[in-house]
N, CA and C atoms as an extended XYZ file, in Angstrom:
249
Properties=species:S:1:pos:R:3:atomname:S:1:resname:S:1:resid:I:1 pbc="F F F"
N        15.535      -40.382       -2.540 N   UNK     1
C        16.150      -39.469       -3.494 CA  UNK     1
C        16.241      -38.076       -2.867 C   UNK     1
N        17.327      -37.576       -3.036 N   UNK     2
C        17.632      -36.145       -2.612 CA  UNK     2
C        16.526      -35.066       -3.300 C   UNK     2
N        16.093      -34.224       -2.529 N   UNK     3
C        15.637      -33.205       -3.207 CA  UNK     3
C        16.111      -31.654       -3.017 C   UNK     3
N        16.238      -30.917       -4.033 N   UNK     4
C        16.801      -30.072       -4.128 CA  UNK     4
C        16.131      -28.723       -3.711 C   UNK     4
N        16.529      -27.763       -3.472 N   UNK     5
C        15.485      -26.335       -2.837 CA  UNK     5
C        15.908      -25.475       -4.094 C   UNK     5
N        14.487      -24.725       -4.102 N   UNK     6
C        14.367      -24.223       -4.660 CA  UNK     6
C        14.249      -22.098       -4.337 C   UNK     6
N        15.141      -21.388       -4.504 N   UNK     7
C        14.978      -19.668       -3.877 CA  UNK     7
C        15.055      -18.953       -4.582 C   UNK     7
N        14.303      -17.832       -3.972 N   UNK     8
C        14.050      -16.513       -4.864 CA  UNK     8
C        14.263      -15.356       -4.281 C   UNK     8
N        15.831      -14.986       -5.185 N   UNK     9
C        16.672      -13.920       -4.769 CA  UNK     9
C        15.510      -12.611       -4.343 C   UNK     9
N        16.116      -11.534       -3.505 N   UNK    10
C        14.879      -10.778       -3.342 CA  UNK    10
C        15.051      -10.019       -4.681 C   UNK    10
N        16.017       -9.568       -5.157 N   UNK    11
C        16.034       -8.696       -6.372 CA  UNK    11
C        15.197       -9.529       -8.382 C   UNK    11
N        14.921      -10.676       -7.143 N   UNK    12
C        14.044      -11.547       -8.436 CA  UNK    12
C        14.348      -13.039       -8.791 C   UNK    12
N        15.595      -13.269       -8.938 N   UNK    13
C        15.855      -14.499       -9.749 CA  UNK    13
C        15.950      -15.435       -9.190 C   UNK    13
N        15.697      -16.322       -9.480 N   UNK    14
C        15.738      -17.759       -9.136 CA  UNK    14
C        16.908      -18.651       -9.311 C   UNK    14
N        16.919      -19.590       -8.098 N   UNK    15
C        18.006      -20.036       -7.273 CA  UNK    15
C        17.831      -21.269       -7.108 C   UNK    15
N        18.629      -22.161       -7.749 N   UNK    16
C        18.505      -24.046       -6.764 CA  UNK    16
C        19.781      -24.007       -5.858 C   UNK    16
N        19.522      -24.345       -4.807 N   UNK    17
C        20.824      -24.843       -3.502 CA  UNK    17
C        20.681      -26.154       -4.278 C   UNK    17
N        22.447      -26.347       -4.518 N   UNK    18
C        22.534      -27.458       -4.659 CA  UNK    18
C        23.344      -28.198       -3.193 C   UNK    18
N        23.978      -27.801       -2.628 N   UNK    19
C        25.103      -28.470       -1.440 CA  UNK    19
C        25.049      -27.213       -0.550 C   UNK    19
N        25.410      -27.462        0.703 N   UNK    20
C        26.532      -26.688        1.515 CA  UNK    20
C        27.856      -27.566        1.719 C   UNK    20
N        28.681      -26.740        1.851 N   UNK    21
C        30.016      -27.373        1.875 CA  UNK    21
C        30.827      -26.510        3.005 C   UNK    21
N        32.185      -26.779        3.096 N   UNK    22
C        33.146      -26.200        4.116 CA  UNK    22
C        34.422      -25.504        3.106 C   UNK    22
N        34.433      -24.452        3.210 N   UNK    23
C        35.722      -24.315        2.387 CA  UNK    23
C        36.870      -24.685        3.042 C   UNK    23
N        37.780      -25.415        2.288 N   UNK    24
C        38.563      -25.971        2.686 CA  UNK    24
C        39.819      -25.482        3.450 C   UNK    24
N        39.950      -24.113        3.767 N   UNK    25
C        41.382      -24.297        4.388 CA  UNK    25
C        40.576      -23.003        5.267 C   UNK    25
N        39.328      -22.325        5.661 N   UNK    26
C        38.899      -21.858        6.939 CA  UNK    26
C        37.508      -22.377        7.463 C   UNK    26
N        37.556      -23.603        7.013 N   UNK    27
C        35.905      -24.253        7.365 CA  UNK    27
C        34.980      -23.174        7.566 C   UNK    27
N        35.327      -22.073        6.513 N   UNK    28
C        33.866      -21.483        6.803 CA  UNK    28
C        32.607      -22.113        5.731 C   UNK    28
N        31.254      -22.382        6.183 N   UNK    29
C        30.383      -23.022        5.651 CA  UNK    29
C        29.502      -22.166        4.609 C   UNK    29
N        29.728      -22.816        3.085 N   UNK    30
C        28.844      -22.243        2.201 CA  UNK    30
C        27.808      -22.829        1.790 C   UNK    30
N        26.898      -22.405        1.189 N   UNK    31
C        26.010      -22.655        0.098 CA  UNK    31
C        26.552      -22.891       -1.243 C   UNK    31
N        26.294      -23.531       -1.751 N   UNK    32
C        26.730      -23.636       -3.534 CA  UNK    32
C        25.188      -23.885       -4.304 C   UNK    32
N        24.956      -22.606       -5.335 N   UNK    33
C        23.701      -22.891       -5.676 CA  UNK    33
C        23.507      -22.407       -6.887 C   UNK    33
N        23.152      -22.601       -7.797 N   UNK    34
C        22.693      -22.639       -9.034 CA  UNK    34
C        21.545      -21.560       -9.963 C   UNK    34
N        21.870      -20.801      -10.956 N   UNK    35
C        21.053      -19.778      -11.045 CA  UNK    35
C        20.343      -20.472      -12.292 C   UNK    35
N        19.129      -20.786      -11.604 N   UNK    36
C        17.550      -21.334      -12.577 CA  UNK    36
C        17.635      -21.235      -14.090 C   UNK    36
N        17.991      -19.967      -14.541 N   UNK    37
C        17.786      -19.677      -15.704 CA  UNK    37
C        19.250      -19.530      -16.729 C   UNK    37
N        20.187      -19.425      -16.029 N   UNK    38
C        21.656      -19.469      -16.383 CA  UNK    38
C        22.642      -20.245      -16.493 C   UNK    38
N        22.397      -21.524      -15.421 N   UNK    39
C        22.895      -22.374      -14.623 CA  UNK    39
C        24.219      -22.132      -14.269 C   UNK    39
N        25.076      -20.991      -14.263 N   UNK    40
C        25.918      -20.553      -13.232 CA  UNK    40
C        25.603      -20.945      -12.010 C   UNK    40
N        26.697      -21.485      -11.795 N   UNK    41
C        27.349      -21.824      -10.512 CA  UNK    41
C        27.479      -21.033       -9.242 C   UNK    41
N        27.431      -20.667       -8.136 N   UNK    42
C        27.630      -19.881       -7.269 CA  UNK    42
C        27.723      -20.590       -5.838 C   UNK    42
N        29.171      -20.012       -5.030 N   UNK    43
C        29.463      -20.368       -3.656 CA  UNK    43
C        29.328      -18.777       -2.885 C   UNK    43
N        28.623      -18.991       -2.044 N   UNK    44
C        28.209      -17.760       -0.641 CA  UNK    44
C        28.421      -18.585        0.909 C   UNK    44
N        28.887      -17.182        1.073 N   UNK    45
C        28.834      -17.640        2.853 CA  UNK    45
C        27.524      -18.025        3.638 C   UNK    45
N        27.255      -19.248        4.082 N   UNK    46
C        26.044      -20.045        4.670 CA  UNK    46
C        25.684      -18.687        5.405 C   UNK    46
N        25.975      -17.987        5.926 N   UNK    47
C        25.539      -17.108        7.172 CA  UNK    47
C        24.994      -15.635        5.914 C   UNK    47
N        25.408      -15.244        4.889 N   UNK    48
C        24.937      -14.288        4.299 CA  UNK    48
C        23.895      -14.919        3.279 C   UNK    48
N        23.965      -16.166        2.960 N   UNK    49
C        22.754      -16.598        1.770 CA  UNK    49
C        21.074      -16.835        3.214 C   UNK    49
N        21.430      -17.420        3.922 N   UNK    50
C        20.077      -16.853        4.808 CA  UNK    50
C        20.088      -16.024        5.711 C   UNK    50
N        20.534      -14.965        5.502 N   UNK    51
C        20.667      -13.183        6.623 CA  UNK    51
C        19.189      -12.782        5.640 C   UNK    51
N        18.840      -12.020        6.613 N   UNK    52
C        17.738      -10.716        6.379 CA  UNK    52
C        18.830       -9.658        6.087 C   UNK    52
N        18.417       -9.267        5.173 N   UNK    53
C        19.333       -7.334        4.281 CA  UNK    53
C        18.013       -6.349        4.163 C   UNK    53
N        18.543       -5.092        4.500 N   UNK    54
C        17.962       -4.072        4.098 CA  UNK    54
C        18.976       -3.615        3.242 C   UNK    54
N        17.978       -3.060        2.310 N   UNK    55
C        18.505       -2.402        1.142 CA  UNK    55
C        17.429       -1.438        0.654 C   UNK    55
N        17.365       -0.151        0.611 N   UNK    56
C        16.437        0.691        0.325 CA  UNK    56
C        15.209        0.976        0.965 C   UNK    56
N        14.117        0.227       -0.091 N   UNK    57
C        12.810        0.125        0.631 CA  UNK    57
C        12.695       -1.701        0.897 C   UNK    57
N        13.374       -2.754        0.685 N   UNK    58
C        13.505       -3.742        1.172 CA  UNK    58
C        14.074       -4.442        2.024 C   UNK    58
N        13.032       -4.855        3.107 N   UNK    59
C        13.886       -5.589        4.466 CA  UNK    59
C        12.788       -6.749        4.563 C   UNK    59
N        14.417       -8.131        4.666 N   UNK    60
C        13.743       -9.041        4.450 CA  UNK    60
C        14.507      -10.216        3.929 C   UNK    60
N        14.376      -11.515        3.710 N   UNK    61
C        15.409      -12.609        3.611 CA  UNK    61
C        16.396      -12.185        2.051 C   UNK    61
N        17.721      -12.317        2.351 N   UNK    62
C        18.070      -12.238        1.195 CA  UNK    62
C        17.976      -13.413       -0.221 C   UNK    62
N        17.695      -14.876        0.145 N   UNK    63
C        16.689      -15.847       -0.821 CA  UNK    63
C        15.585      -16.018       -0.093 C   UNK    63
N        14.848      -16.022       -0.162 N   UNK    64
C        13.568      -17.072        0.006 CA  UNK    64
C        12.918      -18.050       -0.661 C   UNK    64
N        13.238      -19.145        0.314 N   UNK    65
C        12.612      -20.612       -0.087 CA  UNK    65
C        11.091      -20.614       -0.492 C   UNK    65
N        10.768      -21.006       -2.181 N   UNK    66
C         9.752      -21.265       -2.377 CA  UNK    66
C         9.740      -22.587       -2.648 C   UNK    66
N        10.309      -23.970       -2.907 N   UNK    67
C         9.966      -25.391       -3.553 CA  UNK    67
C        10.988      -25.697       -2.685 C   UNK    67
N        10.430      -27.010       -1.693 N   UNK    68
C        10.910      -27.719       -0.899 CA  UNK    68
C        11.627      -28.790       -1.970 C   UNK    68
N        11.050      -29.306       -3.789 N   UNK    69
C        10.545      -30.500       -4.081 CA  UNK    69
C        11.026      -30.733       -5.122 C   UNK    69
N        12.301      -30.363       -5.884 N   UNK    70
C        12.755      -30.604       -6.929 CA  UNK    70
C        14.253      -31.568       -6.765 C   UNK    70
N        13.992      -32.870       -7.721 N   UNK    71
C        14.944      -33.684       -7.990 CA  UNK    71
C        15.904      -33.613       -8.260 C   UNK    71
N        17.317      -34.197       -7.984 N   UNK    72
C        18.346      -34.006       -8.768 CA  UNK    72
C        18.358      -34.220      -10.131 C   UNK    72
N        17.324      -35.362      -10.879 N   UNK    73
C        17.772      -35.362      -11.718 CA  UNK    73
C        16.898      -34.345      -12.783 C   UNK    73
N        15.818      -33.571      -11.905 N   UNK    74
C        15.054      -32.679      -12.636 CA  UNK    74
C        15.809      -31.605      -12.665 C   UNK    74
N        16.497      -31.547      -11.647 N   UNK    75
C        17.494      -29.757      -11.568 CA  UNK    75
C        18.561      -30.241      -13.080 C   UNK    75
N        19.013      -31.145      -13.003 N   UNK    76
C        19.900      -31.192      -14.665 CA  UNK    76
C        19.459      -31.119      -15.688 C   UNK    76
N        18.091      -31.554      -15.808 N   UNK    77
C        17.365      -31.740      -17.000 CA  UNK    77
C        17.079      -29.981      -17.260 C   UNK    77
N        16.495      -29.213      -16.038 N   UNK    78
C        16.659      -28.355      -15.891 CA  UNK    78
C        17.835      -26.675      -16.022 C   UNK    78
N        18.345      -27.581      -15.473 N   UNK    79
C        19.757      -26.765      -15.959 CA  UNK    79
C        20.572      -27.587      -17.118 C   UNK    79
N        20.073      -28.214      -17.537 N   UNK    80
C        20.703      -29.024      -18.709 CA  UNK    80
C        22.349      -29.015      -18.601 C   UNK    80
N        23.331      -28.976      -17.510 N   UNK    81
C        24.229      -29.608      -17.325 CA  UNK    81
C        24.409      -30.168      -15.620 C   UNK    81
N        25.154      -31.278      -15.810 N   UNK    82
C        25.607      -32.255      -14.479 CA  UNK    82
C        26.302      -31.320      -13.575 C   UNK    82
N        26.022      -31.481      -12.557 N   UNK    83
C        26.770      -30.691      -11.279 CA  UNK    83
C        27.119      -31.854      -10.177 C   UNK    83
């Protein structure tokens, strides 16, 4: 069974990666990932969802992976809709 990751934006919120994908007409490679508490949808450029950003007094991953270990079918139950 697939398991899903689990990140935590630096400005706080929490994040499931659900896929990376290719956008389709410049194969540039995204992330598509899921906001924990909202379940909005979101596609980012693979190369800016794991960059280090400074921003102010913070330097440092822009998500960071905390849960290697969550299910697909716990992320729906979770986000209470199908993706």
């Amino acid at each position: 069974m697939k398991t899903l990751e689990t990140y935590k934006h630096y400005k706080g919120g929490l994040y499931i990666k659900l896929y990376e994908a290719l956008h389709t007409e410049t194969n540039e490679e995204l992330v598509i990932y899921a906001c924990a508490v909202r379940g909005e949808i979101f596609a980012r450029p693979k190369s800016q969802f794991y960059a280090d950003i400074q921003e102010g007094d913070y330097s440092g991953p822009r998500f960071q992976l905390i849960n290697h270990g969550m299910s697909k079918e716990d992320a729906r139950t979770f986000l209470k809709e199908e993706f």
